[in-house]
C-alpha positions in Angstrom: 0.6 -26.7 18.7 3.0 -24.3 20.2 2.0 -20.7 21.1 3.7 -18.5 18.6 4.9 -14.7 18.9 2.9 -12.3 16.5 4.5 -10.1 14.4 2.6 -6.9 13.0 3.3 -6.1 8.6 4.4 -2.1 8.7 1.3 -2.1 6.5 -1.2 -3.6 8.7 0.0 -1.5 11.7 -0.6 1.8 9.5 -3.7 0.7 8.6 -4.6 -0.4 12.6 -3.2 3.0 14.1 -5.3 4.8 11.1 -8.4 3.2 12.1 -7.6 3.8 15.4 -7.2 7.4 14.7 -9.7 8.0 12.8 -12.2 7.5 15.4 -10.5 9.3 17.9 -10.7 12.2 15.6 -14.6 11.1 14.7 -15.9 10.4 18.3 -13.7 13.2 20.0 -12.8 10.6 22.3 -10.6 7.7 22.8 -13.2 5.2 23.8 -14.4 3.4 20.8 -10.6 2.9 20.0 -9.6 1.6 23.4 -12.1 -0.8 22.9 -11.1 -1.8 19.4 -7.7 -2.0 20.8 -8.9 -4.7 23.5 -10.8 -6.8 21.0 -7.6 -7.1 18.7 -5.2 -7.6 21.4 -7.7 -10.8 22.3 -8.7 -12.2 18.8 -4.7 -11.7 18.4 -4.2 -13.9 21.3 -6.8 -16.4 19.8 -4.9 -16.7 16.6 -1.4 -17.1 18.4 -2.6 -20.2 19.9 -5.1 -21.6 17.8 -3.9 -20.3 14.3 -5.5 -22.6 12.6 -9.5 -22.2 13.5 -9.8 -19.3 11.3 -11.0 -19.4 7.7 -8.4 -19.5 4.4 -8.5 -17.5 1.8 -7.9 -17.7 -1.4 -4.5 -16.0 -1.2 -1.8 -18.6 -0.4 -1.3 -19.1 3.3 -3.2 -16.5 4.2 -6.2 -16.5 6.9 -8.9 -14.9 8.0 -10.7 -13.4 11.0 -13.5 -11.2 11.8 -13.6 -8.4 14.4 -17.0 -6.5 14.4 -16.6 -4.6 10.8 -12.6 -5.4 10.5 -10.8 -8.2 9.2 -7.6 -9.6 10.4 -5.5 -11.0 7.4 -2.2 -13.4 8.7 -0.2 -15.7 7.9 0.8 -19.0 10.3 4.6 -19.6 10.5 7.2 -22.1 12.4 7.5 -19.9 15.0 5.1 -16.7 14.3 2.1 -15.1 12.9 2.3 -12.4 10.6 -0.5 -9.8 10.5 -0.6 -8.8 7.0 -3.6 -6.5 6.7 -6.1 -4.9 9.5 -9.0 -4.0 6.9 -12.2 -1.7 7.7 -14.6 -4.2 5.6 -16.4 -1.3 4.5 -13.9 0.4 2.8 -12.8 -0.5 -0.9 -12.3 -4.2 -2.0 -9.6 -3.4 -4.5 -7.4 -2.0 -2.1 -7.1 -5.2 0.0 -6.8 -7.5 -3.1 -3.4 -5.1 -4.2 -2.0 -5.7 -0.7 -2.8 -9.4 -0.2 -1.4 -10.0 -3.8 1.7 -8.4 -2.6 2.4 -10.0 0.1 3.0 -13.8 -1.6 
């Protein structure tokens, strides 16, 4: 299977850059989110080669990855993988059911 290019939802990258913020602001330092930011940028490069070793959801073509507390939603296409959410699994369930059902 052919490497493919990954391409960021403007809703996952607002909720990635929040995150990301929110710990800078939390920590009063830039550590913990450098971190993150490494972790991402290798389970990303995990899912553009491998796409397919992650587990489905129920939402159609969607899957599913774990970093530490977050989840990496995407979708596998031709050519790409699009992130569609970057969700803190500890915040609210609901929220992440409106946006996976909107992104059929």
């Amino acid at each position: 299977m052919a490497k493919r290019n990954i391409i960021w939802t403007r809703t996952a990258d607002i909720q990635f850059v929040g995150i990301l913020e929110y710990w800078v602001k939390r920590n009063k330092s830039n550590t913990y989110s450098k971190k993150l930011v490494k972790l991402v940028s290798d389970r990303t490069k995990q899912i553009a080669d491998e796409p397919l070793i992650y587990k489905a959801t129920d939402f159609k073509d969607i899957r599913v990855t774990s970093v530490g507390n977050f989840s990496i939603y995407y979708k596998v296409k031709s050519k790409e993988i699009i992130i569609t959410a970057f969700w803190d699994n500890r915040q609210n369930l609901k929220e992440l059911l409106e946006i996976l059902n909107h992104k059929k």
